[in-house]
DOMI-634077 format. One record per residue: residue in three letters; chain; x, y, z of N, C-alpha, C in turn. Coordinates in nm, 2 decimals. Each point is the difference from the previous one (the first is absolute). Example, Ala and Ser with C-alpha at 12.3 -4.5 7.8 and 13.67 -1.06 7.14 Angstrom:
BEGIN
+------+------+--------+--------+--------+--------+--------+--------+--------+--------+--------+
! code ! unit !    nxx !    nyy !    nzz !   caxx !   cayy !   cazz !    cxx !    cyy !    czz !
+------+------+--------+--------+--------+--------+--------+--------+--------+--------+--------+
!  ALA !    A !   1.32 !  -0.57 !   0.78 !  -0.09 !   0.12 !   0.00 !   0.09 !   0.12 !   0.00 !
!  SER !    A !  -0.04 !   0.11 !  -0.07 !   0.09 !   0.11 !   0.00 !  -0.08 !   0.11 !   0.08 !
+------+------+--------+--------+--------+--------+--------+--------+--------+--------+--------+
END
This chain:
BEGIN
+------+------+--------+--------+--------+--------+--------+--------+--------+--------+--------+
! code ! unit !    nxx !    nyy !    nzz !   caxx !   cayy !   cazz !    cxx !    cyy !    czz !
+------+------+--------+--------+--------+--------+--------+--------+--------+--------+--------+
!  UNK !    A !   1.37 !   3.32 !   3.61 !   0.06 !  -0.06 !  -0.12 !  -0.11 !  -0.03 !  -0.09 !
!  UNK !    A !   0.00 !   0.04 !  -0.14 !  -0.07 !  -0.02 !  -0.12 !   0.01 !  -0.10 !  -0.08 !
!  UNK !    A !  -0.04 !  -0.09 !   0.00 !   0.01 !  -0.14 !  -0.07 !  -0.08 !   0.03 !  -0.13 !
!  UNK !    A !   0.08 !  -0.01 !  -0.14 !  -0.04 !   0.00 !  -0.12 !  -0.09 !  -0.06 !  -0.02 !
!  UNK !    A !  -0.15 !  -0.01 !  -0.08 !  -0.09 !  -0.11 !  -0.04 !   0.09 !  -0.11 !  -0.04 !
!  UNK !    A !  -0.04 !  -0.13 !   0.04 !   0.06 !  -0.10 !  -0.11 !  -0.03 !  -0.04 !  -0.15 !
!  UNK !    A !   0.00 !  -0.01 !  -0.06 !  -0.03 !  -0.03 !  -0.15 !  -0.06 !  -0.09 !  -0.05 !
!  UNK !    A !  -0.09 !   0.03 !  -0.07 !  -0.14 !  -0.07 !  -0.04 !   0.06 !  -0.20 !  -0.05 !
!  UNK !    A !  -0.06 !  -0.08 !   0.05 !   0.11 !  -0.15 !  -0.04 !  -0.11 !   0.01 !  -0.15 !
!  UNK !    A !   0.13 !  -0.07 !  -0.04 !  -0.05 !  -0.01 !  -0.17 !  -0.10 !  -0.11 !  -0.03 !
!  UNK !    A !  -0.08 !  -0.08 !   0.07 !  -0.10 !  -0.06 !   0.01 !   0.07 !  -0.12 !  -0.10 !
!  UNK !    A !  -0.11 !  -0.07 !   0.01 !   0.05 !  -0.19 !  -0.05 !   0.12 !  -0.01 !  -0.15 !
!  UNK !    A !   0.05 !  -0.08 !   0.08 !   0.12 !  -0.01 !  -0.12 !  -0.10 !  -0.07 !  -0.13 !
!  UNK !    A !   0.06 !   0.03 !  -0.13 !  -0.06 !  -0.06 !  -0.07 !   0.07 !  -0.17 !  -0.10 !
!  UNK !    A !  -0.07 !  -0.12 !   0.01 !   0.05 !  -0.08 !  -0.06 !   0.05 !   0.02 !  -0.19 !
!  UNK !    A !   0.13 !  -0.07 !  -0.04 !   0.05 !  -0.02 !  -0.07 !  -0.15 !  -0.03 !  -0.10 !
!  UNK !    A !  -0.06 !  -0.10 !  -0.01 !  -0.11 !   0.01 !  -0.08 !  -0.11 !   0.11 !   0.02 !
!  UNK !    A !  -0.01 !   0.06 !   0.06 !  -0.07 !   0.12 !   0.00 !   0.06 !   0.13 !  -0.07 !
!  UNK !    A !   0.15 !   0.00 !   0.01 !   0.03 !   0.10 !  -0.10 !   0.06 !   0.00 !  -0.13 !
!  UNK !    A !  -0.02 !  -0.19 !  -0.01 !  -0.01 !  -0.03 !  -0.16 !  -0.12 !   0.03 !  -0.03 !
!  UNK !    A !  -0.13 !  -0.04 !   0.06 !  -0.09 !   0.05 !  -0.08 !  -0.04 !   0.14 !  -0.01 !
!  UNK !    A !   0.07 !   0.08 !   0.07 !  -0.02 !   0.16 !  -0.01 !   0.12 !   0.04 !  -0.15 !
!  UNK !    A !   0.09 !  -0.08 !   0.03 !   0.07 !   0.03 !  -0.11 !  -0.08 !  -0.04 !  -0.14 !
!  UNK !    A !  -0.08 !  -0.09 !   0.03 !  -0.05 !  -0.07 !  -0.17 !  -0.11 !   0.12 !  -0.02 !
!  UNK !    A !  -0.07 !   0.01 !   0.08 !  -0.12 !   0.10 !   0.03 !   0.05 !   0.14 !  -0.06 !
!  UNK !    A !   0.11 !   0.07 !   0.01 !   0.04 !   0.10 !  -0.04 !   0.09 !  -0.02 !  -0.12 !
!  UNK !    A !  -0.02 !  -0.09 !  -0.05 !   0.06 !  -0.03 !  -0.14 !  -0.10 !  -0.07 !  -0.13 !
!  UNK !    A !  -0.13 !   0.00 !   0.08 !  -0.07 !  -0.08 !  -0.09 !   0.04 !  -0.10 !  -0.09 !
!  UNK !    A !   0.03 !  -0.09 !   0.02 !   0.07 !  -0.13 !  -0.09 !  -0.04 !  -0.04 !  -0.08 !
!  UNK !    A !  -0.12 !   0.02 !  -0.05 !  -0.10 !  -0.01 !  -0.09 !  -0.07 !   0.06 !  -0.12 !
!  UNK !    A !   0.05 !  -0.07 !  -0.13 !  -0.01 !   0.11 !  -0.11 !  -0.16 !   0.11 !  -0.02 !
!  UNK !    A !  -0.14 !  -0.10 !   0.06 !  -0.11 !   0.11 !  -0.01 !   0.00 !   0.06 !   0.10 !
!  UNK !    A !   0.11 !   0.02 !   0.08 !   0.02 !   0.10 !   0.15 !  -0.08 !  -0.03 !   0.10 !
!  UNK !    A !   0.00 !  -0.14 !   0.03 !  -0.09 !  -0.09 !   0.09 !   0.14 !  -0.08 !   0.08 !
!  UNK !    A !   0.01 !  -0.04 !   0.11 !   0.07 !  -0.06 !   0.05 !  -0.07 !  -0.14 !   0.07 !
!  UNK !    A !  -0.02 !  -0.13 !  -0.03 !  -0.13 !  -0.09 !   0.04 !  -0.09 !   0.03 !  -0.06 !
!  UNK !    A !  -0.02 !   0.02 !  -0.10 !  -0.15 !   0.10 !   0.00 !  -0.07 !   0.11 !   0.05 !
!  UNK !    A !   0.08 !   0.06 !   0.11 !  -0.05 !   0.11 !   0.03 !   0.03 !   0.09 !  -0.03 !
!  UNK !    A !  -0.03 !   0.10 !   0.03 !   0.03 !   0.17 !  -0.04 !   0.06 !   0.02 !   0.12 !
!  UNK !    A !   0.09 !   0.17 !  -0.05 !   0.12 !   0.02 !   0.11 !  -0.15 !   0.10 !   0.14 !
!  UNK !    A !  -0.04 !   0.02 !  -0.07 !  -0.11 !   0.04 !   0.09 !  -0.08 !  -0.12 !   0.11 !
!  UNK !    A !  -0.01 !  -0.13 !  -0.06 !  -0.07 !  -0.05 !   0.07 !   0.10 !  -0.07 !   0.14 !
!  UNK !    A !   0.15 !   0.03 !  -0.05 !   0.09 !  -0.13 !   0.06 !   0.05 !   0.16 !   0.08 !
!  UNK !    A !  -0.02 !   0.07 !   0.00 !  -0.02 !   0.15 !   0.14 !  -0.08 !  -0.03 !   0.09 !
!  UNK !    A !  -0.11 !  -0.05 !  -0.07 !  -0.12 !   0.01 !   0.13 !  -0.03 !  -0.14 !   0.09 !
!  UNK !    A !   0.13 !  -0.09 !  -0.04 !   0.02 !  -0.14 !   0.05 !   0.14 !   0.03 !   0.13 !
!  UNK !    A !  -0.04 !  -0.05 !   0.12 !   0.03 !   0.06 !   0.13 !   0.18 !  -0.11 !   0.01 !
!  UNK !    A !  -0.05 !  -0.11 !  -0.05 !   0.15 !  -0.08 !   0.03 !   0.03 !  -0.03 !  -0.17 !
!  UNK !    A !   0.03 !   0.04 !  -0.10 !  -0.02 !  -0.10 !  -0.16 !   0.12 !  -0.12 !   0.06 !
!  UNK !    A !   0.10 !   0.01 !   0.03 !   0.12 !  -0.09 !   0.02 !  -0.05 !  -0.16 !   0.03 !
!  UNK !    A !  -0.16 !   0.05 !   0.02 !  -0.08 !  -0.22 !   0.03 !   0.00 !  -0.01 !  -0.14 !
!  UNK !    A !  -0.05 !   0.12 !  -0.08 !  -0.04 !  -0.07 !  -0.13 !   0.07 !  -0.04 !  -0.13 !
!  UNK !    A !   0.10 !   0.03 !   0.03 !   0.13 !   0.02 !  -0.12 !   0.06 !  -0.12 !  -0.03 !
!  UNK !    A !   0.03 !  -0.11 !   0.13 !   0.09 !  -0.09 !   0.01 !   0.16 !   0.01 !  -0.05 !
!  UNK !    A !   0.05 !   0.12 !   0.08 !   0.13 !  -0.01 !  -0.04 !   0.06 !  -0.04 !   0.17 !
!  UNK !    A !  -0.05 !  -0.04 !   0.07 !   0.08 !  -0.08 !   0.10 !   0.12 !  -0.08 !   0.03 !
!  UNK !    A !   0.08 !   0.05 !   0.08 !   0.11 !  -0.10 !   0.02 !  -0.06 !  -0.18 !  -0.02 !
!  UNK !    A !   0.06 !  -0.07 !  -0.07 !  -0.05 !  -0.17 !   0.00 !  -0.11 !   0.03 !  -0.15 !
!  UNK !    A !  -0.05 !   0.12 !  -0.05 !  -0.08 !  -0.07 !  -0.09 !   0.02 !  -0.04 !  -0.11 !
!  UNK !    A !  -0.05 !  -0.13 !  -0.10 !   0.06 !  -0.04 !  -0.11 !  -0.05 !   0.10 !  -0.11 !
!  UNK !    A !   0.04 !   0.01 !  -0.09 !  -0.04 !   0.05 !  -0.13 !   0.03 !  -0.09 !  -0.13 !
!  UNK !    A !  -0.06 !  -0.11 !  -0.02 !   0.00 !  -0.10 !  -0.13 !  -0.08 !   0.05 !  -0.09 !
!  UNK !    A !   0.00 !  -0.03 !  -0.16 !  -0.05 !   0.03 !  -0.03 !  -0.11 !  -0.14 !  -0.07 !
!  UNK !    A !  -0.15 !   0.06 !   0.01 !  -0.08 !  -0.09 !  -0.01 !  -0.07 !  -0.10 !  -0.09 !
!  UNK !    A !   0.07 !   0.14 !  -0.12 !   0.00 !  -0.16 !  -0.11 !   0.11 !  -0.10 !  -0.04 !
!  UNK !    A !   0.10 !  -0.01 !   0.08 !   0.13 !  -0.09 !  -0.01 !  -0.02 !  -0.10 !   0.14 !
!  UNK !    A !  -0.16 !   0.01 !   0.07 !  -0.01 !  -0.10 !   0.08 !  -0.09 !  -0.09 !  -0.03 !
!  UNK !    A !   0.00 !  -0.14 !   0.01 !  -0.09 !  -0.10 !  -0.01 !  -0.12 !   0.01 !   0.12 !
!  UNK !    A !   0.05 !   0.00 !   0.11 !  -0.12 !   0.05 !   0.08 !  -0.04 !   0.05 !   0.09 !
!  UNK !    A !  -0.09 !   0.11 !  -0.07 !  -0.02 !   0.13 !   0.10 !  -0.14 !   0.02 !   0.10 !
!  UNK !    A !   0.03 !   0.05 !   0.08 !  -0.09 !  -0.01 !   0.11 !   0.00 !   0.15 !   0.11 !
!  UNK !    A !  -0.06 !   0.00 !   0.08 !   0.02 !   0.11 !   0.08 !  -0.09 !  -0.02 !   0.16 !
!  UNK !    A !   0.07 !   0.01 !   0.10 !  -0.01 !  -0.04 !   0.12 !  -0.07 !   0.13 !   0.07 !
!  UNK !    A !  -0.11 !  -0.02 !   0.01 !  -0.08 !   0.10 !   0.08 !  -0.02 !  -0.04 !   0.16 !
!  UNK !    A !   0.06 !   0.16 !   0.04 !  -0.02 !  -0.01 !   0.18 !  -0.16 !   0.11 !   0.03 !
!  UNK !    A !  -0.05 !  -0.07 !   0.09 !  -0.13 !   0.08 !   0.01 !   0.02 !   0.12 !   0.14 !
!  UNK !    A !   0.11 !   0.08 !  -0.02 !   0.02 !   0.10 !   0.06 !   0.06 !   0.14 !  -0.05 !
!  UNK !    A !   0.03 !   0.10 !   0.06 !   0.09 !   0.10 !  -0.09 !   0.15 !  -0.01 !  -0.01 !
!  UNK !    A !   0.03 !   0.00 !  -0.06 !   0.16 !  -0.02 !  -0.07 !   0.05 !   0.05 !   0.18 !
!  UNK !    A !   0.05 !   0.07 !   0.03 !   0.08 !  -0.01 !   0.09 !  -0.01 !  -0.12 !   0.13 !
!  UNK !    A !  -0.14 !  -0.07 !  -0.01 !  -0.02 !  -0.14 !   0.10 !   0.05 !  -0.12 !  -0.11 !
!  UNK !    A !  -0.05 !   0.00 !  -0.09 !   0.06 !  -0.12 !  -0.10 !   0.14 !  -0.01 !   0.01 !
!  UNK !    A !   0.06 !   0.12 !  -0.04 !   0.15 !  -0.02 !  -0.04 !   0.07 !  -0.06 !   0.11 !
!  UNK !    A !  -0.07 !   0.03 !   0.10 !   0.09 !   0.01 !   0.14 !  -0.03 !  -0.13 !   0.04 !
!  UNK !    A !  -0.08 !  -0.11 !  -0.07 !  -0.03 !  -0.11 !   0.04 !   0.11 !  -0.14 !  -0.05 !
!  UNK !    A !   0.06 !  -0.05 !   0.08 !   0.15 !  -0.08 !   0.00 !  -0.01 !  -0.08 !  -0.11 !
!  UNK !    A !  -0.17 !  -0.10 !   0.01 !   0.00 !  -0.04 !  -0.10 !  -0.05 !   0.04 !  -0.15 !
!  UNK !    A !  -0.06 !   0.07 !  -0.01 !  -0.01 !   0.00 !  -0.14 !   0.08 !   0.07 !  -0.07 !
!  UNK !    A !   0.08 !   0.06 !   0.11 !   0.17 !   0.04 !  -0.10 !   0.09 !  -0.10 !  -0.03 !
!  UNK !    A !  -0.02 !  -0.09 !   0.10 !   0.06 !  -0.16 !  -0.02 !  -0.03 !  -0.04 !  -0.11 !
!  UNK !    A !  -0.17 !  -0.03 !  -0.03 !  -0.04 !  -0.04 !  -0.12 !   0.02 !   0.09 !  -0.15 !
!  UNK !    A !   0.00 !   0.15 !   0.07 !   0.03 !   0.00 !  -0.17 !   0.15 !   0.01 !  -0.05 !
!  UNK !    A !   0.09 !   0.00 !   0.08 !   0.13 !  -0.01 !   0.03 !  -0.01 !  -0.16 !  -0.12 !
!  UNK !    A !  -0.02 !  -0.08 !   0.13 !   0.04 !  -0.16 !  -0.08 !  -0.05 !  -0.02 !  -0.13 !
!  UNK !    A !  -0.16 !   0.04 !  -0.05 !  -0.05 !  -0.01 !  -0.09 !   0.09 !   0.11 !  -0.15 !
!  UNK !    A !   0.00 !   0.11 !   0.09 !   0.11 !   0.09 !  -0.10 !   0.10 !  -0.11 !  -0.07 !
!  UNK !    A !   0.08 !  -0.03 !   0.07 !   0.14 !  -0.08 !  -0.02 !   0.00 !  -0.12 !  -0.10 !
!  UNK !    A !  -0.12 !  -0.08 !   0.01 !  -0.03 !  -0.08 !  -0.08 !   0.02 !   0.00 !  -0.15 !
!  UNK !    A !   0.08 !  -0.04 !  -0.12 !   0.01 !   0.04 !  -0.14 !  -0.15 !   0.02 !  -0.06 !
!  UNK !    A !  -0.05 !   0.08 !  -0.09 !  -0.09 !  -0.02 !  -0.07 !  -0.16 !   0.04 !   0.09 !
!  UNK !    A !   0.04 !   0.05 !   0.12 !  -0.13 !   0.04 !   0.05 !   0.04 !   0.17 !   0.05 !
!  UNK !    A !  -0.17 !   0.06 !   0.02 !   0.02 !   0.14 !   0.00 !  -0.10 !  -0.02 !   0.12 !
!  UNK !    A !   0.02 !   0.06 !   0.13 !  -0.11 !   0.03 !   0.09 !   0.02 !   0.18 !   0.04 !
!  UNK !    A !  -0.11 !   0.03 !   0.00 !  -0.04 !   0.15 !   0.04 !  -0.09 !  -0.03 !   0.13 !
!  UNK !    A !  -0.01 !   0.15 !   0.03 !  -0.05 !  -0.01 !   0.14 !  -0.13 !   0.11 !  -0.01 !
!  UNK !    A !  -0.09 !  -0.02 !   0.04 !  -0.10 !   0.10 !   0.05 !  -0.06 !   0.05 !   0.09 !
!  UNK !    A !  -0.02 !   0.12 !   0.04 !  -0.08 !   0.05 !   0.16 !  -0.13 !   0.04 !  -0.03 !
!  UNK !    A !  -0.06 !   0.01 !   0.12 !  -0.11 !   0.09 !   0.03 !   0.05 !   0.16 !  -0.02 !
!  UNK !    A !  -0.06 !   0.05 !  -0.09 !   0.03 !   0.18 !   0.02 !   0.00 !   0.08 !   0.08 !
!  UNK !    A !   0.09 !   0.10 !   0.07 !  -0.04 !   0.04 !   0.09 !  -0.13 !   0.15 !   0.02 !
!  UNK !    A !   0.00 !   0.01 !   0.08 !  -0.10 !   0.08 !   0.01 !  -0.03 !   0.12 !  -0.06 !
!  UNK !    A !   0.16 !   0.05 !  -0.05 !   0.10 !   0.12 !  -0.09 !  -0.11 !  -0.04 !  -0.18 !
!  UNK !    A !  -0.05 !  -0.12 !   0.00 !  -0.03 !  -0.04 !  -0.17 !  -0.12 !  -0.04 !  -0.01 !
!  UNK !    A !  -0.06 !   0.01 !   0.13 !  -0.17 !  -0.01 !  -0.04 !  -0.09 !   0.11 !  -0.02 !
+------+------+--------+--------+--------+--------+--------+--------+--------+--------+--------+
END
């Protein structure tokens, strides 16, 4: 009996914010054809972009001059150890919620941007 090869598995599913940012990426959103500031060339040769975009499920998007006080919460690791840390989603969560304040979040880059 001949047993057919099995079929190659389609390798890692990909997250909902990872194929927004492939979607923004292939649309360039941006009138000097920069998306962040980068070029569609540079955000190719970036291995995960989906840390750098901030279009994640939970993230806020206020805008910064309609806030009284803005700030930004730096974790000293790469986005995917920060995010995943209970509290400072907590904190920017609560801080979010608050009227009149704007908190953003910042990582270490990953190794894809040095």
């Amino acid at each position: 009996v001949v047993t057919p090869p099995s079929a190659p598995s389609p390798g890692p599913t990909r997250t909902d914010a990872e194929r927004r940012a492939e979607e923004a990426l292939l649309a360039g959103d941006e009138s000097d054809g920069t998306i962040a500031g980068f070029t569609k060339l540079e955000w190719s040769c970036i291995q995960t972009p989906a840390r750098y975009l901030g279009n994640e499920v939970g993230a806020r998007h206020k805008d910064w001059d309609d806030a009284e006080v803005r700030f930004t919460m730096a974790y000293p690791e790469i986005y995917e150890v920060g995010a995943s840390n209970l509290g400072h989603v907590v904190l920017y969560t609560i801080l979010n919620n608050q009227p009149g304040m704007l908190c953003d979040r910042a990582y270490l880059p990953g190794d894809d941007m040095l």
